[in-house]
C-alpha atoms as one frame of an Amber mdcrd trajectory, in Angstrom:
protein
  15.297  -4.133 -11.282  12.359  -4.223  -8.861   9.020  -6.450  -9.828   6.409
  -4.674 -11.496   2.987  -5.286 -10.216  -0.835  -3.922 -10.733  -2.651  -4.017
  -7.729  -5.890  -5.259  -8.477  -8.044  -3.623  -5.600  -9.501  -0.968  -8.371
 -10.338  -4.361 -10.581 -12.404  -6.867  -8.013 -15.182  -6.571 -10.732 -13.155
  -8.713 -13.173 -12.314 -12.383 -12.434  -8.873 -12.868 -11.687  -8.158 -15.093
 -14.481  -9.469 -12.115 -17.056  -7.313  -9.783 -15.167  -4.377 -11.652 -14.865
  -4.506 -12.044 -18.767  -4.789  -8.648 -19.617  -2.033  -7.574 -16.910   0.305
  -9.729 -18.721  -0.381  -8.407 -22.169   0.173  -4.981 -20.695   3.828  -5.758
 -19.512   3.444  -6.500 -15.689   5.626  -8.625 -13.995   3.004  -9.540 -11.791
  -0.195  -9.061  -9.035  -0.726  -7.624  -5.725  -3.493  -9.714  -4.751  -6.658
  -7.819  -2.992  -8.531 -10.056  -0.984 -11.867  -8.933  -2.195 -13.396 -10.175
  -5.271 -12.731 -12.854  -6.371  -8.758 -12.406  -6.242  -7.796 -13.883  -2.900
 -10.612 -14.888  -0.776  -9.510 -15.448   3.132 -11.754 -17.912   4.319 -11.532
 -19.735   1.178  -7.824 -19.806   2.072  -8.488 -20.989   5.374 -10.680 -23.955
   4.461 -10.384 -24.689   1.757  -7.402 -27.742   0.373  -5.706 -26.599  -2.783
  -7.129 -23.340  -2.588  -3.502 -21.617  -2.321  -1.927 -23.860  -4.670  -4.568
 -23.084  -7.025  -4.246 -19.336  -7.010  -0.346 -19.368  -7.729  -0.882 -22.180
 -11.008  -3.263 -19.617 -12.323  -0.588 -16.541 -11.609   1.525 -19.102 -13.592
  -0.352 -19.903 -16.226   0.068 -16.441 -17.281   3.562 -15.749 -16.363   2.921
 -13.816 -13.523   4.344 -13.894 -10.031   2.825 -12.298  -6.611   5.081 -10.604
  -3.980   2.363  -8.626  -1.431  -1.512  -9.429  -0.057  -3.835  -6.587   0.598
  -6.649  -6.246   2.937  -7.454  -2.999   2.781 -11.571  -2.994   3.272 -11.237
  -5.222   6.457  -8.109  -3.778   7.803 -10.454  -0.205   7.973 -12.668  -1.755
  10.163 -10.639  -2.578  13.257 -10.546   0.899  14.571 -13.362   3.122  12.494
 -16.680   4.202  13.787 -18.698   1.548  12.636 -22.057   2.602  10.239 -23.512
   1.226   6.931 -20.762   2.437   4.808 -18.557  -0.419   6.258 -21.273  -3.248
   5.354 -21.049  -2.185   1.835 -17.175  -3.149   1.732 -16.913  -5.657   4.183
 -17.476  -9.890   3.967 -20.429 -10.615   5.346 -19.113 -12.926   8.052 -17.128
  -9.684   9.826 -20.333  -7.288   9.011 -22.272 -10.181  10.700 -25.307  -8.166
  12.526 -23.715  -4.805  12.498 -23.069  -4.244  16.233 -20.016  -1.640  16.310
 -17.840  -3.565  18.581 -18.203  -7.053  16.908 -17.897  -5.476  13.834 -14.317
  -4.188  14.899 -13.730  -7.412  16.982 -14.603  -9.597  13.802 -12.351  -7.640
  11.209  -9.204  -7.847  13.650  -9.731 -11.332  13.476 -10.103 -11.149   9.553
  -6.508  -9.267   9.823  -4.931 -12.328  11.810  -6.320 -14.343   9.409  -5.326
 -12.776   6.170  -1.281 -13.126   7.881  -1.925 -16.642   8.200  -3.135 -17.267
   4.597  -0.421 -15.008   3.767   1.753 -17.294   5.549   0.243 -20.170   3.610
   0.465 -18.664   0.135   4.185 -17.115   0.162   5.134 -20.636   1.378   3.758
 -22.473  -1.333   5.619 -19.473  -3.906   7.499 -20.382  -6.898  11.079 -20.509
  -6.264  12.230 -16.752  -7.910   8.968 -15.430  -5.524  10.732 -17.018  -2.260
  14.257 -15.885  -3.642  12.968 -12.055  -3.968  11.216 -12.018  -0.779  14.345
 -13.551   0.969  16.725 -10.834  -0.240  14.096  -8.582   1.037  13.506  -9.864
   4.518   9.689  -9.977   4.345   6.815 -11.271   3.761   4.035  -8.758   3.521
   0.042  -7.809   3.782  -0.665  -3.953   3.191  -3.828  -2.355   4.555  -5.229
   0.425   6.409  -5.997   0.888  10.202  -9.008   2.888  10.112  -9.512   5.833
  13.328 -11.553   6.139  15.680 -10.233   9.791  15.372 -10.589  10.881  11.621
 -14.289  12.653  12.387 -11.993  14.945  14.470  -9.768  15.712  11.641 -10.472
  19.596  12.182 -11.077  20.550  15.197 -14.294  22.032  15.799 -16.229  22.174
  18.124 -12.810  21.993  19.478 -11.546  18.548  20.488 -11.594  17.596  23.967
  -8.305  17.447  26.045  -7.229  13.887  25.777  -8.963  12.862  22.604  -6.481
  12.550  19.822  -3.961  10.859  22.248  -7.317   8.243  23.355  -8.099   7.838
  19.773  -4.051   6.498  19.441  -4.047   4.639  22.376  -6.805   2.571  20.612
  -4.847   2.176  17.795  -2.063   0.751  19.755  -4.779  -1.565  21.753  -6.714
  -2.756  18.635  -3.446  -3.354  16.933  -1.177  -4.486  19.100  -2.386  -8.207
  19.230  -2.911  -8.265  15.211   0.563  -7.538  15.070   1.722 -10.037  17.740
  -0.196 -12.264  15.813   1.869 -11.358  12.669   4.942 -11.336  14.356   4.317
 -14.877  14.876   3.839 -15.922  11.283   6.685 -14.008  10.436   4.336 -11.558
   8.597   4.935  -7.720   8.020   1.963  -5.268   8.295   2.305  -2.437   5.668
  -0.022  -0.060   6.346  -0.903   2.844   3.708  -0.717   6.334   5.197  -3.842
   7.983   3.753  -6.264  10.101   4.773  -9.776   8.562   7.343  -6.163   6.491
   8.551  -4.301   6.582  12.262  -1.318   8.045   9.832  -1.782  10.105   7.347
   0.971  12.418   6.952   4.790  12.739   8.485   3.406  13.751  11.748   0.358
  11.402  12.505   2.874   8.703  11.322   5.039   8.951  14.189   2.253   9.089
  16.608   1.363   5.784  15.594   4.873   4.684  15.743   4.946   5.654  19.061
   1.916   4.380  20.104   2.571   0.700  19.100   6.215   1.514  20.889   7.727
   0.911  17.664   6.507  -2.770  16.892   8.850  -4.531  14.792   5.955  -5.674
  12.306   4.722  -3.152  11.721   5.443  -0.529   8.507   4.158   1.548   5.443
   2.781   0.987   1.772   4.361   4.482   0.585   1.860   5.817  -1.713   3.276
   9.526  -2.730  -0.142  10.415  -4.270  -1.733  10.766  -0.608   1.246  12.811
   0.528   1.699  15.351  -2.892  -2.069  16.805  -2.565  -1.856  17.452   1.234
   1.212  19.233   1.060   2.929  16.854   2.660   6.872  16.194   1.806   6.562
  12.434   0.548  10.463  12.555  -0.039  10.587  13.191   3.508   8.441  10.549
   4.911  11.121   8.171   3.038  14.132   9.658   4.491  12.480   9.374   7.917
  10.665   6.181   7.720  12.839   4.460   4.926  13.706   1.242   6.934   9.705
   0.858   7.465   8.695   1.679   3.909   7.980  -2.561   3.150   6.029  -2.107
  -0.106   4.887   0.802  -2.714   2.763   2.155  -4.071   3.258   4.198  -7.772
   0.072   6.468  -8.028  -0.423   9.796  -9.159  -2.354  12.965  -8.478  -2.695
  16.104 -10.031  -2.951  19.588  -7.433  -4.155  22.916  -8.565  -1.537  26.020
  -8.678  -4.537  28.182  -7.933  -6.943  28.214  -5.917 -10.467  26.106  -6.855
 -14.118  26.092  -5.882 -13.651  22.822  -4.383 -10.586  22.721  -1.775  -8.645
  20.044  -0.459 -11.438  18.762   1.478 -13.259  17.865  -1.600 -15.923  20.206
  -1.390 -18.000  16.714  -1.710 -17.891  16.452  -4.615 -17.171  13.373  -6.791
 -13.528  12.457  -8.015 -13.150  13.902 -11.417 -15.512  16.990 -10.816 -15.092
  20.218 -12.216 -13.167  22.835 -10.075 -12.040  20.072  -7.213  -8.510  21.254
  -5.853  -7.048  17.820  -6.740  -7.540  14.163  -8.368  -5.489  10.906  -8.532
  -4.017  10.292 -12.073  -2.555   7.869 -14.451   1.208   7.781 -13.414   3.239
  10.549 -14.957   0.436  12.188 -15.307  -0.202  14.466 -12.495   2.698  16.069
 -10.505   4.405  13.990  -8.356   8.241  13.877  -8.950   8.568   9.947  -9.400
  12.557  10.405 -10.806  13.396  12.197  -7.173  11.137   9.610  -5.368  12.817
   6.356  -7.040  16.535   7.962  -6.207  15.523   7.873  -2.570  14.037   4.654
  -2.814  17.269   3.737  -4.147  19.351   5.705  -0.933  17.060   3.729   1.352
  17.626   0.649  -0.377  14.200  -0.466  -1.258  14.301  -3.500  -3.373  10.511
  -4.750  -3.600   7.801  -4.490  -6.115   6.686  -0.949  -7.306   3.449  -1.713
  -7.656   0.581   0.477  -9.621  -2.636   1.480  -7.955  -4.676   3.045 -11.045
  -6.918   5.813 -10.367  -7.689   8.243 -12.847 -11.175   9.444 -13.622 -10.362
  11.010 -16.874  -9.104   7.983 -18.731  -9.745   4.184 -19.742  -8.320   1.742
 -17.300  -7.430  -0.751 -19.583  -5.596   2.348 -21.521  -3.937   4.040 -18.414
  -2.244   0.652 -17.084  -1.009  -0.306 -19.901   0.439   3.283 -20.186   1.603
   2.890 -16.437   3.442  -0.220 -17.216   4.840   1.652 -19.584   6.165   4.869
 -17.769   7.283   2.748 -14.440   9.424   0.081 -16.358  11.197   3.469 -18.273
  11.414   4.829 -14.579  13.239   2.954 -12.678  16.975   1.938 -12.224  20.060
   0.357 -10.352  21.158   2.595  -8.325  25.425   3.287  -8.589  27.406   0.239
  -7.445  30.225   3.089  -6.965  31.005   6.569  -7.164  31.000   7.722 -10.981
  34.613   9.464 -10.488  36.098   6.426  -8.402  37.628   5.404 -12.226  39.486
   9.091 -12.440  40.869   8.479  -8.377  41.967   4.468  -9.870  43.769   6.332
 -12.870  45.643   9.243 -10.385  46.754   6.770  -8.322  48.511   4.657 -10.620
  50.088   7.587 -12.357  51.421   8.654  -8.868  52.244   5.044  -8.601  54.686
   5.586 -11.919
């Protein structure tokens, strides 16, 4: 069966050790370590001796195991419009004084880095960790791209000829050298197709595809939940992109039948809000069809973690992942080692035999 695993993004505000504690008590197999917080610090990593071996004994110490690194909040930075939102989520040695480009220059670098700590840390793995990620062929660090392009998400005043395919072209620029970088450490970029991303449905994701000319290293943290509210087909996007899809994501979200005071655009309003169109929820929960998206995962042969992102604004955390852990671990299954009539064609062909 594939890992379980909580990613602990939505959690930075607990120690690592508390988390870790309570994730095991709720039934995970393990952590996707965010490197914000205090989960997995990057420069620490960097500079610091022991600091690696450290972080796994404490994953042991409570019987967990790690399979995936995150840098989501710096990964966001390398090809966004930079303004103060960014220097809320963002260590202060890649805000540094705020100037756009260094800002973007600064948090590529962070990206390189977080490979090479990644490197570092999946290295120094416990022996069933190194097993798993050899039978799946990589070692990986999901995060998002940010856009230079997302402002021009609807286009009005209408968009100027040549702007969406500049805005991928910097993608592919930005990016290109992070993933060289990668490529070098033997590390796989994952990168979550969401919304304010380069990708964030079937079609945006094969722009960017296209614009990195298909780089090797490069791939997708399926998360259906982004996909189900859009009306995108996220059973699609895995029988197109299934031999990128390196890591997932299970999340929820819940989509009106009928139409709301606060559309798919948000309306802004806050998640959980009265009369929004849409909000993320506790898996099982809301109405994406996890049975049909676990059978493809099966046809495409995906054999890494399944990892749970919590978001739901209606419930306890502590309540919802344990109930996550729950519903994923009843969820999932082997798929057939053979076709379930194969016996009957055995049995007619040794009575023909006779």
């Amino acid at each position: 069966m594939r890992p379980l695993t909580l990613f602990t993004g939505q959690w930075a505000d607990l120690p690592l050790e508390a988390l870790a504690a309570k994730a095991k008590a709720w039934g995970y197999d393990g952590l996707e370590l965010a490197c914000w917080g205090d989960h997995f610090e990057v420069r620490r990593a960097l500079t610091e001796r022991g600091y690696v071996r450290a972080r796994w004994q404490l994953l042991r110490d409570h019987g967990l195991f790690c399979y995936a690194l995150s840098n989501h909040l710096a990964g966001q930075a390398v090809c966004d419009r930079i303004d103060r939102r960014h220097q809320a989520i963002l260590p202060p040695h890649v805000w540094g004084d705020g100037d756009e480009e260094g800002v973007r220059r600064r948090a590529a670098q962070e990206m390189i880095d977080t490979a090479s700590v990644a490197r570092r840390f999946f290295d120094a793995a416990p022996k069933p960790v190194k097993a798993h990620l050899a039978r799946t062929g990589r070692t990986v660090v999901n995060g998002f791209s940010g856009s230079s392009i997302w402002s021009r998400i609807y286009s009005f005043p209408p968009n100027l000829p040549g702007e969406i395919d500049a805005g991928f072209a910097d993608f592919a620029a930005r990016w290109r050298p992070i993933l060289n970088a990668f490529a070098k450490l033997g590390v796989y970029f994952a990168l979550e197709v969401h919304p304010a991303e380069i990708a964030f449905d079937i079609a945006s994701t094969r722009r960017a595809l296209s614009a990195l000319r298909n780089h090797r290293h490069f791939g997708f943290n399926f998360d259906p939940s982004h996909f189900g509210y859009q009306g995108v087909d996220y059973l699609a996007f895995l029988r197109e992109f299934g031999a990128r899809v390196f890591h997932v994501h299970v999340k929820d979200v819940w989509w009106s039948p009928v139409p709301t005071e606060a559309g798919t655009f948000g309306g802004h309003t806050e998640f959980g809000a009265s009369g929004r169109n849409w909000d993320f929820r506790t898996p099982g929960r809301g109405r994406i069809d996890f049975e049909a998206v676990v059978r493809s995962l099966n046809q495409i042969g995906y054999t890494g973690p399944l990892s749970v992102e919590w978001e739901d604004s209606h419930m306890d955390r502590e309540h919802g992942a344990a109930e996550a852990a729950t519903f994923v671990r009843g969820l999932d299954f082997l798929p057939a080692g053979r076709a379930f009539d194969a016996a009957f064609a055995r049995k007619a062909q040794g009575l023909s035999k006779g």
